[in-house]
VEXMARMAR-982042 format. One record per residue (C-alpha): x, z, y; residue in three letters; residue number from 1. Coordinates in nm, 2 decimals. Layout:
      c1      c3      c2  residuo  num
       X       Z       Y      ALA  NUM
...
END
This chain:
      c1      c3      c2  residuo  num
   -4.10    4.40    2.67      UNK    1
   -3.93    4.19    2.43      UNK    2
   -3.57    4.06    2.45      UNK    3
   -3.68    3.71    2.47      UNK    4
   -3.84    3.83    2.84      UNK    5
   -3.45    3.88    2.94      UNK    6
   -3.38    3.50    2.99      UNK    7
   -3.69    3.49    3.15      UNK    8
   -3.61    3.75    3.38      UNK    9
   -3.29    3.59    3.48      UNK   10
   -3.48    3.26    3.54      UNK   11
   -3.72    3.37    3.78      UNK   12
   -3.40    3.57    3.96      UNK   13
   -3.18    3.24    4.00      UNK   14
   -3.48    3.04    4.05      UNK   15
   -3.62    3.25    4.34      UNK   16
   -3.29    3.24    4.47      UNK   17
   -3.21    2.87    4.43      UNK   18
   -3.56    2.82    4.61      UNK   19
   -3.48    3.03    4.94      UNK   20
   -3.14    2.93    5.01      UNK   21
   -3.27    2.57    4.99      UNK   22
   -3.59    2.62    5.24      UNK   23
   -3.36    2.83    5.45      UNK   24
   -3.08    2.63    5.46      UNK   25
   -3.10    2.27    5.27      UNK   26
   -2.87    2.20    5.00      UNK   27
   -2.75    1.89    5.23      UNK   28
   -2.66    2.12    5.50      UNK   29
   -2.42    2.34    5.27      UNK   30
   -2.05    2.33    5.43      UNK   31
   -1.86    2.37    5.10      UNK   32
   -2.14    2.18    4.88      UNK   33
   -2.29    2.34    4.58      UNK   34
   -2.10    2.61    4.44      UNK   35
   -2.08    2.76    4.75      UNK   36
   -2.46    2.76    4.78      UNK   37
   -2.45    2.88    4.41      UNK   38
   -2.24    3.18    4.52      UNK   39
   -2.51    3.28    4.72      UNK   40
   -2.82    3.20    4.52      UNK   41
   -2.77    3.40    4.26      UNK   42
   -2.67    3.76    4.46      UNK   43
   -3.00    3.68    4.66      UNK   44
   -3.21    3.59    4.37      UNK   45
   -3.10    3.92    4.23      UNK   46
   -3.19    4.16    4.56      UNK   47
   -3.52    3.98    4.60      UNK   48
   -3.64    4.12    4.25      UNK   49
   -3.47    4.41    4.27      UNK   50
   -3.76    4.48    4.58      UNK   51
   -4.03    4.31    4.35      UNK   52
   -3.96    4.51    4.11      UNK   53
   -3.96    4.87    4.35      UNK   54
   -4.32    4.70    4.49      UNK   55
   -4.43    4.62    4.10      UNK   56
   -4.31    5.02    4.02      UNK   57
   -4.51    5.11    4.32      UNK   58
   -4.83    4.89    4.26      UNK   59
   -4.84    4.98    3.87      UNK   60
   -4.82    4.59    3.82      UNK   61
   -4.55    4.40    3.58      UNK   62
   -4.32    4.28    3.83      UNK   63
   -4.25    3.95    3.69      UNK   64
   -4.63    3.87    3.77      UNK   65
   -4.54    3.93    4.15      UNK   66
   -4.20    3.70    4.07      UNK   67
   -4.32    3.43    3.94      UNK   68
   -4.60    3.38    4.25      UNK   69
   -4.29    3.42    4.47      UNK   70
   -4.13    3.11    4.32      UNK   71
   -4.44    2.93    4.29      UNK   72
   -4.54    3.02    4.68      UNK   73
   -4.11    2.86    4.74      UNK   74
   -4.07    2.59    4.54      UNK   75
   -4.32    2.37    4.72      UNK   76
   -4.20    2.44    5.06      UNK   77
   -3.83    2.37    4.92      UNK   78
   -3.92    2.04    4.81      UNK   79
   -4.07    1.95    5.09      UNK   80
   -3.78    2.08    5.31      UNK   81
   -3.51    1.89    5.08      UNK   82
   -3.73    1.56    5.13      UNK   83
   -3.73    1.59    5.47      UNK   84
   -3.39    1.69    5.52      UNK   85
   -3.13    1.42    5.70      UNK   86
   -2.79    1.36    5.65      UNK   87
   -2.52    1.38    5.35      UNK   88
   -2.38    1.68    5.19      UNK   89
   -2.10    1.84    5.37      UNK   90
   -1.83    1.89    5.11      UNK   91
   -1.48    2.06    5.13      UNK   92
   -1.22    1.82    5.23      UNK   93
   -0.93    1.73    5.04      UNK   94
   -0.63    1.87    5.14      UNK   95
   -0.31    1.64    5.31      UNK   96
    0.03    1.63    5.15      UNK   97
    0.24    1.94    5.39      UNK   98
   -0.12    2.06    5.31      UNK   99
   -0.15    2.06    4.94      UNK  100
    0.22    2.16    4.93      UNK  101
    0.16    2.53    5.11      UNK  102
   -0.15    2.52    4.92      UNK  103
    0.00    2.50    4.56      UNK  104
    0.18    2.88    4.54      UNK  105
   -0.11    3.03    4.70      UNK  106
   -0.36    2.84    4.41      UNK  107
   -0.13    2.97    4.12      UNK  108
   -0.12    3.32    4.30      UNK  109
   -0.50    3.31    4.31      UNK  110
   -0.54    3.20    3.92      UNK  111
   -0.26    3.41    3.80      UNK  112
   -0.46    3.75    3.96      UNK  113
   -0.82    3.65    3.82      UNK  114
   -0.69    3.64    3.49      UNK  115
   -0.47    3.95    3.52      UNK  116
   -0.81    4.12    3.70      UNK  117
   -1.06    3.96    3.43      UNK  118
   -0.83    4.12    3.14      UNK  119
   -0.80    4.49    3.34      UNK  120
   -1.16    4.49    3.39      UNK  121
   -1.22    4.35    3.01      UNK  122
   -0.98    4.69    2.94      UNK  123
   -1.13    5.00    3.14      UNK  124
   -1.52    4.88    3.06      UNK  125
   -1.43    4.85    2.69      UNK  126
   -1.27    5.22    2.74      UNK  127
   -1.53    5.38    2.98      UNK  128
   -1.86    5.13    2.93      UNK  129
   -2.09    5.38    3.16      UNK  130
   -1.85    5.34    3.44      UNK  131
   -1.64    5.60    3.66      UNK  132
   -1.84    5.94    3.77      UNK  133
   -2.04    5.80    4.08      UNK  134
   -2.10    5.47    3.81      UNK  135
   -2.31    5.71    3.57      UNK  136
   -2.41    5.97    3.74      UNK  137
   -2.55    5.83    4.06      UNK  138
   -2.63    5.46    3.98      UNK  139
   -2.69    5.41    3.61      UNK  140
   -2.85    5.76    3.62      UNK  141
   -3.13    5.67    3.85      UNK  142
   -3.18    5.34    3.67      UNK  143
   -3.22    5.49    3.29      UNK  144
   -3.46    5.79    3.46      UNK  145
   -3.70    5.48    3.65      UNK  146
   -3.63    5.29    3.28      UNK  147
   -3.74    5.57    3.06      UNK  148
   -3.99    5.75    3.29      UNK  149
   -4.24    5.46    3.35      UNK  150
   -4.51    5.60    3.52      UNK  151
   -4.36    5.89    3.62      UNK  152
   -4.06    5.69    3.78      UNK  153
   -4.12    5.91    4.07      UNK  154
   -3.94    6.21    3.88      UNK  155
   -3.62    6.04    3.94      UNK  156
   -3.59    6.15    4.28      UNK  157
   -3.69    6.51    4.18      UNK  158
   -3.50    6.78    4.42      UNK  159
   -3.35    6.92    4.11      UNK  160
   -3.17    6.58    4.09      UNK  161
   -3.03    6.58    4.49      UNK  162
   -2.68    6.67    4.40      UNK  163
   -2.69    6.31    4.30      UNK  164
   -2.74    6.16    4.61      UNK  165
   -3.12    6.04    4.51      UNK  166
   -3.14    5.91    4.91      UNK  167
   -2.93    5.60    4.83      UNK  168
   -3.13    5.26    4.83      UNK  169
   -3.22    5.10    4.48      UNK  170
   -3.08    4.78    4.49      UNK  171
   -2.84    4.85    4.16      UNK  172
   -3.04    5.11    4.02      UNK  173
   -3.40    4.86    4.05      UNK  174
   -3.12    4.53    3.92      UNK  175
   -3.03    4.78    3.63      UNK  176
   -3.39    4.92    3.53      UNK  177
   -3.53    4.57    3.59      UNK  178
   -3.28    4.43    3.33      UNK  179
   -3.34    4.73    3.03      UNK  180
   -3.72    4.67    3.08      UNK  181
   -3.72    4.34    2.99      UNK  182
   -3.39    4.31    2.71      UNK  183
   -3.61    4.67    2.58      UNK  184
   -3.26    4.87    2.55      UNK  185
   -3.04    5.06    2.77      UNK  186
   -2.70    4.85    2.64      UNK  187
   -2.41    4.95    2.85      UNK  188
   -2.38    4.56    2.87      UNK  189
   -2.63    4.51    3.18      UNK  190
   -2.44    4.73    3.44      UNK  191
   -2.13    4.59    3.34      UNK  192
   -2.26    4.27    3.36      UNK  193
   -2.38    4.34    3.68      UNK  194
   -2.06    4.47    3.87      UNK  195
   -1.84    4.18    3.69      UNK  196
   -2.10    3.93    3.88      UNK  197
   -2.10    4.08    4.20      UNK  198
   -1.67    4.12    4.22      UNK  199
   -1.69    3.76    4.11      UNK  200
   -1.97    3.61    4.39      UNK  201
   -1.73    3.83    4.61      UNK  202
   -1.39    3.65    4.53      UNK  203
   -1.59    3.30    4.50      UNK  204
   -1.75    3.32    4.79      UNK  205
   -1.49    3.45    4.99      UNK  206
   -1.22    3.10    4.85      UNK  207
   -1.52    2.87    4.89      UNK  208
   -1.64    2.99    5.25      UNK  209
   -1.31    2.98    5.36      UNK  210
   -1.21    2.60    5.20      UNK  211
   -1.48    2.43    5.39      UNK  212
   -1.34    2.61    5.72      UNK  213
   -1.08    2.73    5.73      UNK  214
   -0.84    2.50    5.49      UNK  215
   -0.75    2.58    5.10      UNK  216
   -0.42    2.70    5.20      UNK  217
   -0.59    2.99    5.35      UNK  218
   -0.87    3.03    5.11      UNK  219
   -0.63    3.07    4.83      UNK  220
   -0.42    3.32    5.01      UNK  221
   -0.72    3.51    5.10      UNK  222
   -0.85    3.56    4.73      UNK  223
   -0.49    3.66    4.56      UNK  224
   -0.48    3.92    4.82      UNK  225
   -0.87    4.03    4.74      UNK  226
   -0.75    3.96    4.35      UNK  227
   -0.42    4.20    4.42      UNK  228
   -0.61    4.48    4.57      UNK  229
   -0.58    4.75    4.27      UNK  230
   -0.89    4.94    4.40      UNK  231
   -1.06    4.66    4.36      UNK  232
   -1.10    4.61    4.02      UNK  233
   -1.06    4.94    4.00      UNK  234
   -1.36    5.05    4.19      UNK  235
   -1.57    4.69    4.01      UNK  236
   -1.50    4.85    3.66      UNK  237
   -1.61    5.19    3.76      UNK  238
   -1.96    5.06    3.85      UNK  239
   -1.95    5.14    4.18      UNK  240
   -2.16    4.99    4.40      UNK  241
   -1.93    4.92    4.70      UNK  242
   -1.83    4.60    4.55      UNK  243
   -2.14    4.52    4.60      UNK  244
   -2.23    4.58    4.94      UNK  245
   -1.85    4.44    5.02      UNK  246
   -2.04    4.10    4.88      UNK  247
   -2.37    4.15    5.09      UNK  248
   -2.14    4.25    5.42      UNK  249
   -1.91    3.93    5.32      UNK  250
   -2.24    3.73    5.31      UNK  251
   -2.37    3.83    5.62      UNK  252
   -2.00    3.74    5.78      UNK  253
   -2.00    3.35    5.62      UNK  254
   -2.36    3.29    5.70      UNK  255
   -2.37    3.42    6.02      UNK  256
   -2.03    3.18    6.09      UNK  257
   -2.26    2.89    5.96      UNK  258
   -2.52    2.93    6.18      UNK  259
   -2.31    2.85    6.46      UNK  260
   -2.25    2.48    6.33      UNK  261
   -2.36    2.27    6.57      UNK  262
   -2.67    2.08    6.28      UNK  263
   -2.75    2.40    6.17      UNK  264
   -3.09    2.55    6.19      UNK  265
   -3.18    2.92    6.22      UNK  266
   -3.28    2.95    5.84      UNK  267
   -2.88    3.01    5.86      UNK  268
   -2.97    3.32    6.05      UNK  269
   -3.26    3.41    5.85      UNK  270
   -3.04    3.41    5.54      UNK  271
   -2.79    3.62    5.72      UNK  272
   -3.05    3.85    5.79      UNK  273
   -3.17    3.85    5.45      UNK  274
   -2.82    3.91    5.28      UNK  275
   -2.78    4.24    5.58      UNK  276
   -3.09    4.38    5.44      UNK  277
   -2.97    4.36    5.08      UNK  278
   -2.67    4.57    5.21      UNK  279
   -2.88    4.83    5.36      UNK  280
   -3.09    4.85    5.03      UNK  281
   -2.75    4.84    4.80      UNK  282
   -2.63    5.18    5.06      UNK  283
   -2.69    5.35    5.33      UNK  284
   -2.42    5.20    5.55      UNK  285
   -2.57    4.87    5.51      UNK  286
   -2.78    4.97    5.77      UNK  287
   -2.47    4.97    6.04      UNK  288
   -2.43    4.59    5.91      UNK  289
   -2.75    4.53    6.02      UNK  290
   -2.74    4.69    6.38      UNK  291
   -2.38    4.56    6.38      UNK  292
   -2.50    4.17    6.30      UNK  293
   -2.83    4.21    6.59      UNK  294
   -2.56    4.32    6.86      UNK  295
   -2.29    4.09    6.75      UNK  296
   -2.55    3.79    6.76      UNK  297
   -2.70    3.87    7.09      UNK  298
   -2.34    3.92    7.27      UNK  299
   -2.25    3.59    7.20      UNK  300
   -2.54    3.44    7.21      UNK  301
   -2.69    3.28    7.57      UNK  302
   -3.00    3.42    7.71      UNK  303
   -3.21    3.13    7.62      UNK  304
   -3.15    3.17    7.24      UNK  305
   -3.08    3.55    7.24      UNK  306
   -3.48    3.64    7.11      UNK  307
   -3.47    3.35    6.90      UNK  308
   -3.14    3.41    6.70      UNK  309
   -3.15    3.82    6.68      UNK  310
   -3.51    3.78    6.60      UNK  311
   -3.44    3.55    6.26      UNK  312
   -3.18    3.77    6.18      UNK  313
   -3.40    4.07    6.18      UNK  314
   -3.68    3.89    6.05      UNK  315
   -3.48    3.83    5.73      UNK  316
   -3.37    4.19    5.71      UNK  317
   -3.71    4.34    5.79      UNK  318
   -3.87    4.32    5.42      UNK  319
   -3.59    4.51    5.30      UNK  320
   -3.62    4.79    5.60      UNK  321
   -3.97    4.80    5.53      UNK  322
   -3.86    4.87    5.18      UNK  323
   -3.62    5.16    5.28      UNK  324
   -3.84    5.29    5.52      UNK  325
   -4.11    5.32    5.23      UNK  326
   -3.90    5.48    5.00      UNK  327
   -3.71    5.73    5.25      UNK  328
   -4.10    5.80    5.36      UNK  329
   -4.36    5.71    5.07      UNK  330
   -4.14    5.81    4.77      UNK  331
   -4.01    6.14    4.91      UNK  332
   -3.65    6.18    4.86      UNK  333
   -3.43    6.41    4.99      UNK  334
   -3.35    6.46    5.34      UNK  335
   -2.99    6.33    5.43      UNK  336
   -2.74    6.30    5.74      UNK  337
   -2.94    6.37    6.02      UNK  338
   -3.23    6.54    5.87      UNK  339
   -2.94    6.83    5.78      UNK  340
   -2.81    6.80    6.20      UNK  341
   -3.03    6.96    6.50      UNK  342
   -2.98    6.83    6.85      UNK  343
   -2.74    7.13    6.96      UNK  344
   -2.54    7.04    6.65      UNK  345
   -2.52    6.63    6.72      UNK  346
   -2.44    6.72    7.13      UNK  347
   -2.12    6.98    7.00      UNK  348
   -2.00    6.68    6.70      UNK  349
   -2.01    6.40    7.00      UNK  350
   -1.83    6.61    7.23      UNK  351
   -1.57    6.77    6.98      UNK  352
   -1.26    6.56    7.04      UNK  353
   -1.12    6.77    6.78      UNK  354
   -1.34    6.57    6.52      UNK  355
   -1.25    6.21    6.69      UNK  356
   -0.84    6.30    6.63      UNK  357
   -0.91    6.35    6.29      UNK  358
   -1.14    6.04    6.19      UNK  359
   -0.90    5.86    6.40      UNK  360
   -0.61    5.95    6.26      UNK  361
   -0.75    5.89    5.88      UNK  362
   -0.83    5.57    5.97      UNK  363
   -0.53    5.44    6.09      UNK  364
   -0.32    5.65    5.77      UNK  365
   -0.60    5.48    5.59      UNK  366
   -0.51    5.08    5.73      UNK  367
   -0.16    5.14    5.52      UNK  368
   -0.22    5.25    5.24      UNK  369
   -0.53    5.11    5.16      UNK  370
   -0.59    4.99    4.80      UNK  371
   -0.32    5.04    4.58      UNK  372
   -0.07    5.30    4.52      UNK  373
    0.25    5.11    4.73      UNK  374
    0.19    4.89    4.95      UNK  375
   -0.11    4.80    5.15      UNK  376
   -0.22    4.44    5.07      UNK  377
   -0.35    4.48    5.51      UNK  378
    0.04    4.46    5.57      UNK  379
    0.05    4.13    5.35      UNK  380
   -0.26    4.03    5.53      UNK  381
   -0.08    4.06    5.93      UNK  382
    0.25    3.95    5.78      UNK  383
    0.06    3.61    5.68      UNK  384
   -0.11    3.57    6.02      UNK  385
    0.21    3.62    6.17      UNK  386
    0.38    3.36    5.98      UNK  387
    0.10    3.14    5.99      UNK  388
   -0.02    3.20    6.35      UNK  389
   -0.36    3.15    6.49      UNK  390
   -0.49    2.77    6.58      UNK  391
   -0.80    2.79    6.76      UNK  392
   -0.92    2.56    6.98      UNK  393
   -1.10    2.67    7.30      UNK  394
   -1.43    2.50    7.14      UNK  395
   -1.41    2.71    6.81      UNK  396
   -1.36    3.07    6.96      UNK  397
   -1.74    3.15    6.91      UNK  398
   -1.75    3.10    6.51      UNK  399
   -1.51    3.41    6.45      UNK  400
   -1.63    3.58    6.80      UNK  401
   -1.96    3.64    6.61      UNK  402
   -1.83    3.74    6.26      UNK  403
   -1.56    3.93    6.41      UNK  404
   -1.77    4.12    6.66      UNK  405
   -2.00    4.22    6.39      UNK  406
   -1.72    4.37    6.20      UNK  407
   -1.57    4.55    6.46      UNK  408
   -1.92    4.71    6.51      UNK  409
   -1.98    4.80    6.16      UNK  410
   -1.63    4.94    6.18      UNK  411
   -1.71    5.13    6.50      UNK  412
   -2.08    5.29    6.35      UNK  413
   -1.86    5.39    6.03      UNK  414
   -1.63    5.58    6.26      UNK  415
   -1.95    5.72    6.45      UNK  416
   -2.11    5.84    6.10      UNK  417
   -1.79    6.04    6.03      UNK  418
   -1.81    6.23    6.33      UNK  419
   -2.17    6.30    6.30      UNK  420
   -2.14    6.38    5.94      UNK  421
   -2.30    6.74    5.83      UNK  422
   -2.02    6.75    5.56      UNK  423
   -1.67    6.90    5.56      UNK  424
   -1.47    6.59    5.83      UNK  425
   -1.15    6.62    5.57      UNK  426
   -1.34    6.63    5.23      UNK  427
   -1.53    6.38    5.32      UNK  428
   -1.28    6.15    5.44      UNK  429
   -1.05    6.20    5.17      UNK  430
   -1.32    6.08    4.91      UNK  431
   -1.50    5.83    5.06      UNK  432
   -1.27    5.64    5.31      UNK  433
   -1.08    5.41    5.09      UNK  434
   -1.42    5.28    4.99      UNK  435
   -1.56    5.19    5.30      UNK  436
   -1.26    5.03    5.39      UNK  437
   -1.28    4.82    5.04      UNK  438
   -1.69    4.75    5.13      UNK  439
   -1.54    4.58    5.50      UNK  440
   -1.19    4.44    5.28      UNK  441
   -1.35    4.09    5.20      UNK  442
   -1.51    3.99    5.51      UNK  443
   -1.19    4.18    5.70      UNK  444
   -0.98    3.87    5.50      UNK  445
   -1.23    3.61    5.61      UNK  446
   -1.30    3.70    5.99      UNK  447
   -0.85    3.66    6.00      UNK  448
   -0.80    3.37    5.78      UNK  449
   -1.11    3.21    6.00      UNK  450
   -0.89    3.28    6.26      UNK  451
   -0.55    3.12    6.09      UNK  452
   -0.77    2.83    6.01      UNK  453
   -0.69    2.46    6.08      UNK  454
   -0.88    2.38    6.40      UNK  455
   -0.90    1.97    6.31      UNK  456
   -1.06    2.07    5.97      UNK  457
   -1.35    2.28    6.14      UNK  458
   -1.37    2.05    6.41      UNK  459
   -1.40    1.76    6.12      UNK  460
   -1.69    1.95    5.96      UNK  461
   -1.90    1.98    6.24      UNK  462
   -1.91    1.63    6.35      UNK  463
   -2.04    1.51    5.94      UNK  464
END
């Protein structure tokens, strides 16, 4: 491949996702208008080929041939779906006076952080370009072995190479090969590029989600206390990939909200779907989201519509299950979690209360002093809702009933995977804890500022 194939390469990725958000969910149906729908393009355009390119590895085909048929196959049903869809763009409204006044400290809060953030991330990539530990030796290990081995791509999930962790999905690791195929270098550029996206799509989608329901005030506050999360950028420089799923499980959380506008079609479901299954192909506990989003949807969802509404939700998730379910099976990797547990062993872990004292206890001890040497930025968090209270009208309860309920699920399997975990409970929570929590951090801040949200404002954007 030749450099000039790396433009094209991003084309087909922001065109493929351009052209599924708009047949799923029509531009003119967007709450907060076309950044918003930008913030959520460009992450999907980038899982879809991430899968192309892990069926193009597979088939022995390039995989731009099978992207450029996928955005030929879209582009004529999303024309046809933007001609034939009624009504005007639903844009963010403007804010009132007492409004704009609460909103104004919270904006230059917001502003102030991104820069600071931008600048620290700028720092620790130009110091350690191949990331933190897990960065290089997990993620951009697995992408320069399926980069450099080319047929052979298959040796990159050798058993000589389990100690790092070759079960995890290949959302990063496909984005990353994908990208050095086609620029024809392995520059340190493309995973940093990568990670800086994805915190970005995070924050932006997060501000923007939350501005078209949940009032600017809110948004605002939401994003400096993303933005003031130290692990945060921490964790985004190292080229970890739980920034990444945070953005797939923040995703799942907005669009899944959306769907329960009153105009809205199920292609908001679909998408919600799609963006779960990305999550479960970035790591394996985006597979929880996924369970977690089917439950959540069909408790709050009336019998009449409960096949219909799970079903497009796990319609959009299925071509990325089928995906993990051919590479746990097809490509041979590892066995991991359960594969390492018998039945005695699962039956003496559920009934050890031993264990649930311990994951219990880490999780709350976790909850303050999550994110940053001091303080927790969670304590900021309930000392905002406190001030600010919650005003809900009776009518809105089911827009943060479903996106909370989903996260309380995912929280709940996360807890259920520690105490079926094959490793040593204390190890295992000591390492890997603090970055769960930072994967659920985002859509933790929009579930409760959805609930702190102006009632009138969400009750305006329905009825456009």
């Amino acid at each position: 491949m030749t450099a000039a194939m790396g433009p094209i390469s991003a084309a087909l990725a922001i065109g493929i996702g351009l052209a599924l958000t708009a047949l799923l969910a029509p531009a003119e149906r967007w709450p907060g208008g076309r950044l918003l729908r930008l913030m959520v393009a460009i992450p999907i355009g980038i899982g879809v080929c991430s899968a192309t390119f892990f069926v193009a590895l597979i088939a022995g085909i390039p995989h731009v041939a099978i992207e450029t048929c996928l955005l030929a196959g879209l582009l004529p049903w999303r024309w046809r779906t933007s001609t034939n869809a009624a009504g005007a763009p639903c844009a963010i409204s403007r804010a009132g006076g007492q409004e704009q006044a609460r909103e104004t400290p919270f904006r230059f809060l917001f502003f102030f952080l991104a820069v600071v953030d931008a600048a620290v991330f700028a720092c620790w990539s130009a110091r350690w370009p191949r990331g933190g530990w897990d960065g290089w030796a997990i993620w951009n290990q697995r992408a320069r072995f399926i980069h450099q081995a080319g047929p052979r791509w298959r040796d990159a999930f050798s058993p000589a190479l389990s100690w790092s962790n070759t079960h995890y999905p290949l959302l990063v690791p496909a984005t990353l090969a994908r990208a050095w195929n086609d620029l024809g270098s392995e520059t340190t550029l493309v995973p940093i590029f990568v990670s800086g996206l994805f915190a970005v799509a995070v924050t932006g989608l997060l501000v923007l989600s939350l501005s078209a329901l949940g009032g600017r005030a809110h948004a605002f506050a939401a994003g400096a206390l993303l933005l003031g999360t130290p692990s945060f950028v921490q964790i985004a420089a190292s080229q970890y990939v739980d920034v990444t799923l945070s953005y797939f499980v923040l995703a799942t959380l907005v669009l899944i909200c959306f769907a329960d506008r009153p105009a809205a079609p199920d292609g908001w479901l679909v998408l919600a779907g799609i963006t779960a299954g990305m999550a479960a192909w970035t790591k394996n506990e985006g597979l929880v989201l996924v369970v977690a989003g089917a439950l959540a949807l069909a408790v709050t969802t009336n019998r009449r519509a409960l096949f219909r509404r799970a079903g497009a939700f796990l319609a959009g998730a299925g071509p990325f299950l089928l995906a993990i379910l051919y590479f746990q099976r097809g490509v041979g990797v590892s066995r991991y979690f359960l594969g390492q547990h018998g039945a005695p062993r699962i039956t003496q872990d559920l009934l050890d209360a031993h264990r649930y004292a311990i994951v219990a206890e880490a999780f709350v001890s976790q909850l303050w002093r999550f994110g940053g040497p001091l303080v927790s930025p969670a304590i900021f968090l309930f000392g905002y809702l406190l001030c600010s209270g919650v005003r809900m009208s009776q009518k809105d309860v089911i827009r943060p009933a479903a996106t909370g309920l989903t996260l309380l699920l995912t929280v709940a399997g996360y807890f259920a995977i520690y105490i079926l975990s094959p490793y040593n409970l204390p190890w295992l929570l000591a390492t890997s804890l603090d970055r769960l929590c930072l994967q659920l951090w985002p859509g933790a801040l929009f579930a409760m500022m959805l609930c702190a949200g102006d009632a009138d404002a969400i009750h305006r954007h329905d009825k456009e």
